[in-house]
Backbone bond lengths (Angstrom), bond angles and torsions (degrees), N, CA, C in turn:
res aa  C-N    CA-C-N  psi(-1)  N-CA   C-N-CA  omega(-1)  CA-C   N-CA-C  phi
1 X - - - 1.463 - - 1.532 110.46 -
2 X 1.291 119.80 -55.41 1.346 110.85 168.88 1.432 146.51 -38.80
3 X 1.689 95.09 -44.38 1.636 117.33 179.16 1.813 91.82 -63.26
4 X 1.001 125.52 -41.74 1.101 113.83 156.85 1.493 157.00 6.44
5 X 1.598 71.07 -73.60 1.578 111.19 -174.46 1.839 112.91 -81.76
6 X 1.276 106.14 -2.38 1.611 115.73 -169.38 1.557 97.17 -166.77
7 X 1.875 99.44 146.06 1.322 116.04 -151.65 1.352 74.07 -130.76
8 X 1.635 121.46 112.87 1.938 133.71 142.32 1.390 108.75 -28.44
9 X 1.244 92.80 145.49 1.669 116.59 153.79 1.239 122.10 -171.15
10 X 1.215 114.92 135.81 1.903 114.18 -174.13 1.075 104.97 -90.02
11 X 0.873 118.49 137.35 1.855 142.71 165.79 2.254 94.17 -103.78
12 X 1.815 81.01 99.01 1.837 80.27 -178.70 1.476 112.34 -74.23
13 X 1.128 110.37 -173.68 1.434 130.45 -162.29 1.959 102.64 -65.04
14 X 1.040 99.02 -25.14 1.703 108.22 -168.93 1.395 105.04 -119.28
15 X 0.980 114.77 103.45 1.638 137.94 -162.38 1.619 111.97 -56.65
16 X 1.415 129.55 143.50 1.654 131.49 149.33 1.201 91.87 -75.85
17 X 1.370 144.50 147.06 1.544 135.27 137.93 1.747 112.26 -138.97
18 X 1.645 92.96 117.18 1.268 106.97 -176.70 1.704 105.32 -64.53
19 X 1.038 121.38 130.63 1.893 130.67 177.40 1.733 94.97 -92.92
20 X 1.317 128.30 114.51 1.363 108.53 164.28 1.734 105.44 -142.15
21 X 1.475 129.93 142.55 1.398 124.89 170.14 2.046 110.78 -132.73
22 X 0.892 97.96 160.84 1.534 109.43 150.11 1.618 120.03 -76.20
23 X 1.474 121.01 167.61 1.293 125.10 -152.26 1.834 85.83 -78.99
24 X 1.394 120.63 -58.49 1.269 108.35 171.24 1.449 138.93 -62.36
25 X 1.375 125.65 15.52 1.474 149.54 -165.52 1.523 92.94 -117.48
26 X 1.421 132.14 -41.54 1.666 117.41 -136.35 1.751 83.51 -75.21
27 X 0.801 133.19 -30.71 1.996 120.70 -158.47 1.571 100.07 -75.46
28 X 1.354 121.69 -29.78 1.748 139.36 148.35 1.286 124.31 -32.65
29 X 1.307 99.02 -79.13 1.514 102.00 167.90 1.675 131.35 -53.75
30 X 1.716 103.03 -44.30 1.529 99.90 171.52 1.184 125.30 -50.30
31 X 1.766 109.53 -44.73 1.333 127.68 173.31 1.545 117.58 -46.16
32 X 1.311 101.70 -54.95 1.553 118.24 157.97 1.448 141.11 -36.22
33 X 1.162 88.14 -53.73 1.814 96.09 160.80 1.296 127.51 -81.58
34 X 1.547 100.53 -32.82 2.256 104.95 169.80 1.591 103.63 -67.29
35 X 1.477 119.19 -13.41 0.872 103.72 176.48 1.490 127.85 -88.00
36 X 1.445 89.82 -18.79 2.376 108.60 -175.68 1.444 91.57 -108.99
37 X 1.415 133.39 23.44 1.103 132.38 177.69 1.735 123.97 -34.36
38 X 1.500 99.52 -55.05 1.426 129.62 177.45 1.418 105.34 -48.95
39 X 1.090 135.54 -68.25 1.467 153.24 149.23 1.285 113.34 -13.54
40 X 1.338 120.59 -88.49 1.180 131.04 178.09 1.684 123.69 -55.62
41 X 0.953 130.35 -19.62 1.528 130.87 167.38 1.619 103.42 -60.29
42 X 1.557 114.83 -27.83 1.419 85.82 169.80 2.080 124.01 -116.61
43 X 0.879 68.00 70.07 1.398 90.78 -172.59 1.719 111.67 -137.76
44 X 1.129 104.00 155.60 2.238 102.07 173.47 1.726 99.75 -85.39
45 X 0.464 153.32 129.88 1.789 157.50 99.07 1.130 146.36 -0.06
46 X 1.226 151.26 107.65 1.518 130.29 -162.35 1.365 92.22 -154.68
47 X 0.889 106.18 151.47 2.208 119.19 -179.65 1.334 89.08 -160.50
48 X 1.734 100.81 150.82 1.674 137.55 156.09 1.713 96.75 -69.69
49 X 1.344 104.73 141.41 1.441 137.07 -175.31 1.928 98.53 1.19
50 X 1.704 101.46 -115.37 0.957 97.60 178.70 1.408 150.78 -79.14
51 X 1.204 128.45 12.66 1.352 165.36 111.38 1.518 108.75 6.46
52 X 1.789 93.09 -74.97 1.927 103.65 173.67 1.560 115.68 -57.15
53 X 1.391 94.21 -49.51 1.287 96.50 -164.03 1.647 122.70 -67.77
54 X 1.177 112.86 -15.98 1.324 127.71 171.83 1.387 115.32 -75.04
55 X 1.700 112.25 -49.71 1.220 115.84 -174.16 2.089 116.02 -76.95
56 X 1.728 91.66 -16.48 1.795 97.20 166.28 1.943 102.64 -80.10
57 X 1.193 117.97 -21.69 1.413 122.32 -169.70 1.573 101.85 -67.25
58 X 1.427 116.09 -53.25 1.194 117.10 -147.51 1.715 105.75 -104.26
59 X 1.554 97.35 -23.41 1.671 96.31 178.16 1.353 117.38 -93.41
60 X 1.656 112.11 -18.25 1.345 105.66 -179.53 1.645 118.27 94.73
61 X 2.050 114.89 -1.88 1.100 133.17 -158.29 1.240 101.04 -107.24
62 X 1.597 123.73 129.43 1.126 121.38 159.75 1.568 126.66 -40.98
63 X 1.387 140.73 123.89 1.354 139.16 -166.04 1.398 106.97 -153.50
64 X 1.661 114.21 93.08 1.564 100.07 175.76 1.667 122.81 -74.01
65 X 1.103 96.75 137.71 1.727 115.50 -179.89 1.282 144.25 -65.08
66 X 1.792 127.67 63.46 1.382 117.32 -168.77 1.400 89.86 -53.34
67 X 1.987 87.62 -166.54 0.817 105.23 170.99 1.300 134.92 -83.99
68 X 1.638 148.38 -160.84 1.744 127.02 -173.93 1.416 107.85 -101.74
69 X 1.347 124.14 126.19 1.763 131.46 -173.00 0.871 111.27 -11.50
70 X 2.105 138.68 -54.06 1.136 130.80 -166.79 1.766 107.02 -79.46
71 X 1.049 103.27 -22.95 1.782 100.07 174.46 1.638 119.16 -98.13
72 X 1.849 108.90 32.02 1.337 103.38 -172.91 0.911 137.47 91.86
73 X 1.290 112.50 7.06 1.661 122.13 157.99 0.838 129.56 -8.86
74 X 1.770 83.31 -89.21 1.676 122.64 177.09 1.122 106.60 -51.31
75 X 1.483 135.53 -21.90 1.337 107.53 -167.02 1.554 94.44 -100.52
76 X 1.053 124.69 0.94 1.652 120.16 -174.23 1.371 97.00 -79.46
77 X 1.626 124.33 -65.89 1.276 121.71 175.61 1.627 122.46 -29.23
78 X 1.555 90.86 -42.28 1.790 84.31 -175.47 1.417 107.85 -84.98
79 X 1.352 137.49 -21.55 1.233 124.72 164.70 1.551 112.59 -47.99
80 X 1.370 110.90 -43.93 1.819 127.10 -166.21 1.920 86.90 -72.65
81 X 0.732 135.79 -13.67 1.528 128.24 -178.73 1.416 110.60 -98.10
82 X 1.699 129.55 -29.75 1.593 131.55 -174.11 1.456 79.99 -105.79
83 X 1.479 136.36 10.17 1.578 102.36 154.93 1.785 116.85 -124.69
84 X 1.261 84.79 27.63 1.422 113.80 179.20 1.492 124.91 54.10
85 X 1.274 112.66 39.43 1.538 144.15 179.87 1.468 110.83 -78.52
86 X 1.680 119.45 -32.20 1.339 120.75 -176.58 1.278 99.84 -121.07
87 X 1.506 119.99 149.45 1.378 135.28 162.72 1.261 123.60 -92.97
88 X 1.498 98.15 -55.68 1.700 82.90 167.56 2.092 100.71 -143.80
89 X 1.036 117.13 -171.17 1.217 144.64 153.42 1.173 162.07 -103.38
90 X 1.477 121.74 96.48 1.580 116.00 -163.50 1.755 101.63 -102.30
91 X 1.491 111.47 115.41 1.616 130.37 -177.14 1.160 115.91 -108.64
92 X 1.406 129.92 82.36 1.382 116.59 173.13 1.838 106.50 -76.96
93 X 1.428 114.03 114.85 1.272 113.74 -164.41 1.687 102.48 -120.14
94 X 1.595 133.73 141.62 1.281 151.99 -135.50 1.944 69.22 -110.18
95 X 0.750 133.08 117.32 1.260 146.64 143.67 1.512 127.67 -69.30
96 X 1.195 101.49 -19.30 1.768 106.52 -174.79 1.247 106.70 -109.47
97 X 1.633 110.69 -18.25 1.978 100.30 -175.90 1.713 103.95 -125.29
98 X 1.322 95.68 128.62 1.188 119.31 170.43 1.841 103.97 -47.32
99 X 1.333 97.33 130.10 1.571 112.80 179.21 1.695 100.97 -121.83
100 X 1.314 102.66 146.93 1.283 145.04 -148.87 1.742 98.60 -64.40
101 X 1.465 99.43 -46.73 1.580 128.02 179.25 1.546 126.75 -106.70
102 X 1.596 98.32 15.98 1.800 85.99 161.32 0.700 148.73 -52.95
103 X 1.537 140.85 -23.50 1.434 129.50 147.88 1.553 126.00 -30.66
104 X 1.664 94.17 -44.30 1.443 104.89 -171.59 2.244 102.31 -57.75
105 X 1.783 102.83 -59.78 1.508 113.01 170.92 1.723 109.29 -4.08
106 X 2.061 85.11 -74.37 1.309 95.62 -166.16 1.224 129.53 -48.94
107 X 1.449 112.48 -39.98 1.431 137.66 177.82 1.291 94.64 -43.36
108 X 1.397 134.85 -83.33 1.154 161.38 170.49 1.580 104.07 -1.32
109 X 1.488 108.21 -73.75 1.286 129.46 147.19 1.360 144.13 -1.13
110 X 1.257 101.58 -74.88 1.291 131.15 157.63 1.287 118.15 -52.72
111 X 1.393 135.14 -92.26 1.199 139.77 146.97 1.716 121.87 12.98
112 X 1.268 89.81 -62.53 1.381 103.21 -177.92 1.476 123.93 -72.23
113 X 1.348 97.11 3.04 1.685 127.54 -174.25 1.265 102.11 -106.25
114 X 1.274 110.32 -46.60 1.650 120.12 -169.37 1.814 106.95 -57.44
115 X 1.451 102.70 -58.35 1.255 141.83 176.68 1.451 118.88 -53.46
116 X 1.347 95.98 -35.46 1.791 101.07 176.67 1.532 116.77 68.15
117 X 1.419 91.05 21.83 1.901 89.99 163.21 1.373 116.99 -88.51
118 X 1.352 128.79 144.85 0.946 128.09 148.82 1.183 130.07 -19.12
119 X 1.419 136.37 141.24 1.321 130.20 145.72 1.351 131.73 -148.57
120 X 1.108 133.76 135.63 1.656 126.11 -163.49 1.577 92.01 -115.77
121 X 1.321 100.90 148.81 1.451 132.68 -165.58 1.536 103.48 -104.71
122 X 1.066 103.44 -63.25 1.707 120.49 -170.21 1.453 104.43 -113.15
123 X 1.306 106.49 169.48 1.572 126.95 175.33 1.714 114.13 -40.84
124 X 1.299 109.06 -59.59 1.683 114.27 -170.42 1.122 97.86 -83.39
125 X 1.396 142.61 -33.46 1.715 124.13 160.73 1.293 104.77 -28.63
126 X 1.624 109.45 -81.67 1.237 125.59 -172.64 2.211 104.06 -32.90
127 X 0.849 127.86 -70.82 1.624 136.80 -155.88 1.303 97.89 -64.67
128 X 1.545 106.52 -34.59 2.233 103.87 172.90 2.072 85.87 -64.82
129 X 1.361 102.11 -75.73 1.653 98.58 -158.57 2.343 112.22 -25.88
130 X 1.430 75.14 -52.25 2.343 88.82 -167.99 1.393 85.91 -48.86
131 X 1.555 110.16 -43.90 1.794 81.49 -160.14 1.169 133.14 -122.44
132 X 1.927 105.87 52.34 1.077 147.23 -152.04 1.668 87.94 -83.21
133 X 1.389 115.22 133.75 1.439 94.14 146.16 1.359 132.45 -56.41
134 X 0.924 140.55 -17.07 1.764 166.54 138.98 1.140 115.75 6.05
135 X 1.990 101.96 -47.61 0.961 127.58 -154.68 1.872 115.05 -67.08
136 X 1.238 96.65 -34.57 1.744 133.17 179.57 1.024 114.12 -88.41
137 X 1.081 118.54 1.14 1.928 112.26 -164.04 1.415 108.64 -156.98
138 X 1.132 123.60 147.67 1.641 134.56 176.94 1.494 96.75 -41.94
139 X 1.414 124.18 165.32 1.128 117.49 144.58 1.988 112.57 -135.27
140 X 1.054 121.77 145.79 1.378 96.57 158.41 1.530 127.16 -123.18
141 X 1.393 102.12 146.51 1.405 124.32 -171.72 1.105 126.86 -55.92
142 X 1.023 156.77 176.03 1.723 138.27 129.67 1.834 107.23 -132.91
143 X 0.989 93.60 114.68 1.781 115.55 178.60 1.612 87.14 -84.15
144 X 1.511 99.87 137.84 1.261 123.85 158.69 1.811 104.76 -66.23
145 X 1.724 122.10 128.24 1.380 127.46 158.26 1.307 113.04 -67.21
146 X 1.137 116.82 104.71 1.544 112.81 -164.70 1.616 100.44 -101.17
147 X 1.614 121.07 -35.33 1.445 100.77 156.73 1.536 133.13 -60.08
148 X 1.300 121.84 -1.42 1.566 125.50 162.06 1.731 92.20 -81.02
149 X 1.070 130.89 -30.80 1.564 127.35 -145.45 2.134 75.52 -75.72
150 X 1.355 89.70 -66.50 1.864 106.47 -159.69 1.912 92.05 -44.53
151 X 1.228 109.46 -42.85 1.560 100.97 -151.88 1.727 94.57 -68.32
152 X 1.630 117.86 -46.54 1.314 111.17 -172.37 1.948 111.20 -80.73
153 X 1.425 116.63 4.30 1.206 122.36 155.26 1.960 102.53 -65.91
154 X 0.800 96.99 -55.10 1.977 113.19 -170.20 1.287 99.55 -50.88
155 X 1.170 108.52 -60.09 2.125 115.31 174.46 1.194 96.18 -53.52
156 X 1.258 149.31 -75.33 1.357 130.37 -131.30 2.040 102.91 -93.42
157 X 1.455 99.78 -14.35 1.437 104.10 175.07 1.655 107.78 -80.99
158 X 1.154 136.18 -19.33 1.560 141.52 174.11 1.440 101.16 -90.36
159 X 1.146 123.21 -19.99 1.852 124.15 167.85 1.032 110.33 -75.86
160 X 1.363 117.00 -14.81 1.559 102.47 -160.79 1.850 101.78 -118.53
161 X 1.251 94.29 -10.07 1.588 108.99 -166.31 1.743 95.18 -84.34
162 X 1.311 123.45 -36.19 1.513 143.86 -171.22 1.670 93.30 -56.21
């Protein structure tokens, strides 16, 4: 009954990792990554607009390029996460200033909740996640079955409707 209740997925040995910041985060994050440099070269890369492109500028790291948060970034990443393209997420996110595309954030957010990826917000998220044993090794996931969730929502809503 349980296995059920949650749908596997491996997160392999060689990481997706979405790169994403706010306009006051990106000099953070670059810093951030020249700093896990070693790490991250073996892994794929992906960043929202200019974010990637800064952090392929300055590290020298391959980083493919959505597009920039307010034009859909965020929502590209999270598509790349419900089709199981990303493993996890590193977000350095401006907490104090209202962004243009929060809905989109949240989305982001969410998703990434749904999905059960990882995601780091801040700096020391990020430095627990890099130097995860995790990092080296498969891991597996467990996604909540949320069509068992909806169907036994449906049963107990026609029980109760009777």
């Amino acid at each position: 009954m349980l296995q059920d209740e949650y749908i596997g997925f491996t997160i392999e040995k060689q990481k997706h990792i979405a790169l994403i910041a706010h306009d006051s985060k990106k000099d953070e994050i670059v810093e951030w990554v020249e700093a896990n440099k070693d790490i991250l070269k073996n892994h794929f890369l992906c960043g929202t607009g200019t974010t990637a492109r800064m952090i392929a500028d300055k590290t020298e790291l391959p980083v493919r390029a959505y597009n920039s948060g307010p034009l859909g970034g965020d929502q590209q990443i999270g598509s790349r996460i419900v089709e199981g393209n990303i493993d996890f997420v590193i977000f350095f996110w401006d907490p104090l200033e209202s962004q243009p595309h929060d809905p989109d954030v949240k989305a982001l957010l969410r998703i990434a909740a749904v999905y059960d990826v990882p995601i780091a917000n801040n700096r020391a998220t990020a430095d627990f996640l890099i130097t995860s044993k995790y990092m080296n090794e498969e891991y597996e996931r467990r996604v909540v079955n949320y069509n068992k969730v909806i169907q036994r929502r449906l049963v107990e809503f026609k029980k109760e409707d009777q």
